[in-house]
C-alpha positions as a Python dict, from the first residue, in 0.01 Angstrom:
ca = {
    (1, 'X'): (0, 0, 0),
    (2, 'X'): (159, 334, 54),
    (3, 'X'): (-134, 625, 181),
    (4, 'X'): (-135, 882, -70),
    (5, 'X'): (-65, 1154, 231),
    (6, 'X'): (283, 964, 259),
    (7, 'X'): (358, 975, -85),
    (8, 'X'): (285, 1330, -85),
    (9, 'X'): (527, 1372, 186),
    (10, 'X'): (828, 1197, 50),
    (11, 'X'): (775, 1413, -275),
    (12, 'X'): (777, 1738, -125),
    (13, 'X'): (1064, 1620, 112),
    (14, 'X'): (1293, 1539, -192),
    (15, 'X'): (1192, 1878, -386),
    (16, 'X'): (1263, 2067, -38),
    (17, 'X'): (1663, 1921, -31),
    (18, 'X'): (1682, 1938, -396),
    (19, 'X'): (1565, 2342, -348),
    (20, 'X'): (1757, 2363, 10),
    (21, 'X'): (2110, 2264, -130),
    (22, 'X'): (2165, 2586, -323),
    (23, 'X'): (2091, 2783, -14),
    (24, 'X'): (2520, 2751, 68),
    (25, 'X'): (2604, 3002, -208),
    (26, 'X'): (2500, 3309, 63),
    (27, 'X'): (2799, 3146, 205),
    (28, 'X'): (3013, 3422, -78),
    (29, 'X'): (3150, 3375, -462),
    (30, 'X'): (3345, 3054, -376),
    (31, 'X'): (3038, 2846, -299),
    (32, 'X'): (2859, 3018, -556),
    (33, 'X'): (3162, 2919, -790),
    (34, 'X'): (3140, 2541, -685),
    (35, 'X'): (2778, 2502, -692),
    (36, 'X'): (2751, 2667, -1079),
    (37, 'X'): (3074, 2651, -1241),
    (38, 'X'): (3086, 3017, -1278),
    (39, 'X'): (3286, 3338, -1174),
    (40, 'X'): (3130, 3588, -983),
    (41, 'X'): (3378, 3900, -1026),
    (42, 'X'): (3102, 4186, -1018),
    (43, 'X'): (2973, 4233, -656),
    (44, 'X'): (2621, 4329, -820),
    (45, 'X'): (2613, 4008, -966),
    (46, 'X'): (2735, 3857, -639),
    (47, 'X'): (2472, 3975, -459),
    (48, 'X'): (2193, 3872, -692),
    (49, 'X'): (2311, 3527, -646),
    (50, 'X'): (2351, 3517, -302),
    (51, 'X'): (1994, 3657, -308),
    (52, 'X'): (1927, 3375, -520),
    (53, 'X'): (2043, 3129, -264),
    (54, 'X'): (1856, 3297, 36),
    (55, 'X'): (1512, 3254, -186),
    (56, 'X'): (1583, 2862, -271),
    (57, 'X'): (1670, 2800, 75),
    (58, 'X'): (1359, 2951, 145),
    (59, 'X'): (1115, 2808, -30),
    (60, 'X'): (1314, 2456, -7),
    (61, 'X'): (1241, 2505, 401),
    (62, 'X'): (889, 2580, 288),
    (63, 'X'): (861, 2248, 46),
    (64, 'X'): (981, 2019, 353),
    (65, 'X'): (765, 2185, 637),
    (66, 'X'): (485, 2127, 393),
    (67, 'X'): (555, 1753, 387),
    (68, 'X'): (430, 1761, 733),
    (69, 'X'): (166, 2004, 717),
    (70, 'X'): (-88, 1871, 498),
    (71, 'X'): (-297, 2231, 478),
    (72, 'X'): (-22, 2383, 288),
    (73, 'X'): (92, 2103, 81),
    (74, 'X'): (-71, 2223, -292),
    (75, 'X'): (48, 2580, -218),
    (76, 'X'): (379, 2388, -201),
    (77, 'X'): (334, 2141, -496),
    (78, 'X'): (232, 2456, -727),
    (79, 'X'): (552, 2680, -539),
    (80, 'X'): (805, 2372, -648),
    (81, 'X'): (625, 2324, -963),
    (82, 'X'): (684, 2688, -1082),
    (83, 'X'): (1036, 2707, -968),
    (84, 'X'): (1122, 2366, -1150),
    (85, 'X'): (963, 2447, -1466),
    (86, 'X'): (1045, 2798, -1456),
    (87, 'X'): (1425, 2647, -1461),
    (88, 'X'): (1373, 2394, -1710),
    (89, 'X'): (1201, 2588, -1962),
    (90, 'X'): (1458, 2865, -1977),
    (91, 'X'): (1735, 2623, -1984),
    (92, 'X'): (1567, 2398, -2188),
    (93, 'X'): (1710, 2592, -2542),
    (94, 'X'): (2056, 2632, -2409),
    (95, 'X'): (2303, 2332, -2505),
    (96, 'X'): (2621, 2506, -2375),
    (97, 'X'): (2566, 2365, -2007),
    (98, 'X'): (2863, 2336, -1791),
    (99, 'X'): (2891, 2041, -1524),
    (100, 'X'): (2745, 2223, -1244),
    (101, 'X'): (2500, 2359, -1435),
    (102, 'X'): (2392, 2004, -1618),
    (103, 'X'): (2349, 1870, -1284),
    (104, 'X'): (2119, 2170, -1187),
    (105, 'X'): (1909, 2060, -1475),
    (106, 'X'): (1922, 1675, -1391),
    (107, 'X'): (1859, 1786, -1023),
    (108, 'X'): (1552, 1959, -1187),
    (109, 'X'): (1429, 1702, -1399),
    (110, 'X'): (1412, 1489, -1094),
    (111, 'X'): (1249, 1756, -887),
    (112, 'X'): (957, 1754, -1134),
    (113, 'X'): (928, 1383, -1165),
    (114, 'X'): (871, 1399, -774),
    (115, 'X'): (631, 1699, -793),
    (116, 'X'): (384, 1502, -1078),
    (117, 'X'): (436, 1208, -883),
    (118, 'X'): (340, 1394, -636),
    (119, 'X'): (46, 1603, -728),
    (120, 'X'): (-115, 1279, -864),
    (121, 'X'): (-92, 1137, -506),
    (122, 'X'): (-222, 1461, -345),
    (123, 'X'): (-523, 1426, -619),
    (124, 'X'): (-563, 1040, -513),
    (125, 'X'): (-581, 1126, -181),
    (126, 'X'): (-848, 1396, -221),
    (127, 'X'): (-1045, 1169, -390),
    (128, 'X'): (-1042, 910, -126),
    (129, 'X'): (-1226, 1144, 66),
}
């Protein structure tokens, strides 16, 4: 049987490259354009996103460094966990979804299957203790 700590791992692995993807659109408007599906005329807006980007790559790094640093990996569960939900409840009444967008959510709705999947392991494994 899979250890719970591995388990843990994988999860917070597949949450960090789900997060870490999104981290090209610093790259400018283009890759911001291909990842979302959108137009991103207004420099203001442009830099928001890129912003965007810079905090998803972030915290993805975080979510896969955590994987392999058990101290920090429910400060990591709870960090993905907000982000995903965060996502899925504000999309959550919108129905006009383009592509890129749709697969955002889909990417999302994975993410959190990971993240209980994974916070019931990290529980397990705590109370194996």
């Amino acid at each position: 049987m899979i250890a719970a700590r591995h388990v843990v791992s994988a999860t917070l692995v597949v949450v960090g490259i789900i997060h870490v993807l999104p981290a090209s659109g610093i790259l400018g408007a283009e890759r911001i354009a291909s990842l979302y599906g959108i137009s991103v005329d207004d420099p203001n807006l442009l830099l928001l996103m890129r912003h965007r980007a810079m905090l998803f790559g972030l915290l993805g790094i975080f979510l896969i460094s955590a994987a392999f640093k058990p101290a920090y990996q429910l400060a990591a569960l709870m960090a993905g966990f907000v982000s995903v939900v965060s996502f899925l409840w504000l999309a959550w009444p919108i129905s006009a979804y383009n592509a890129q967008i749709y697969r955002v959510f889909s990417a999302d709705v994975v993410a959190l299957a990971c993240l209980i999947v994974g916070f019931a392991a990290y529980l397990h494994g705590r109370r194996g203790r």
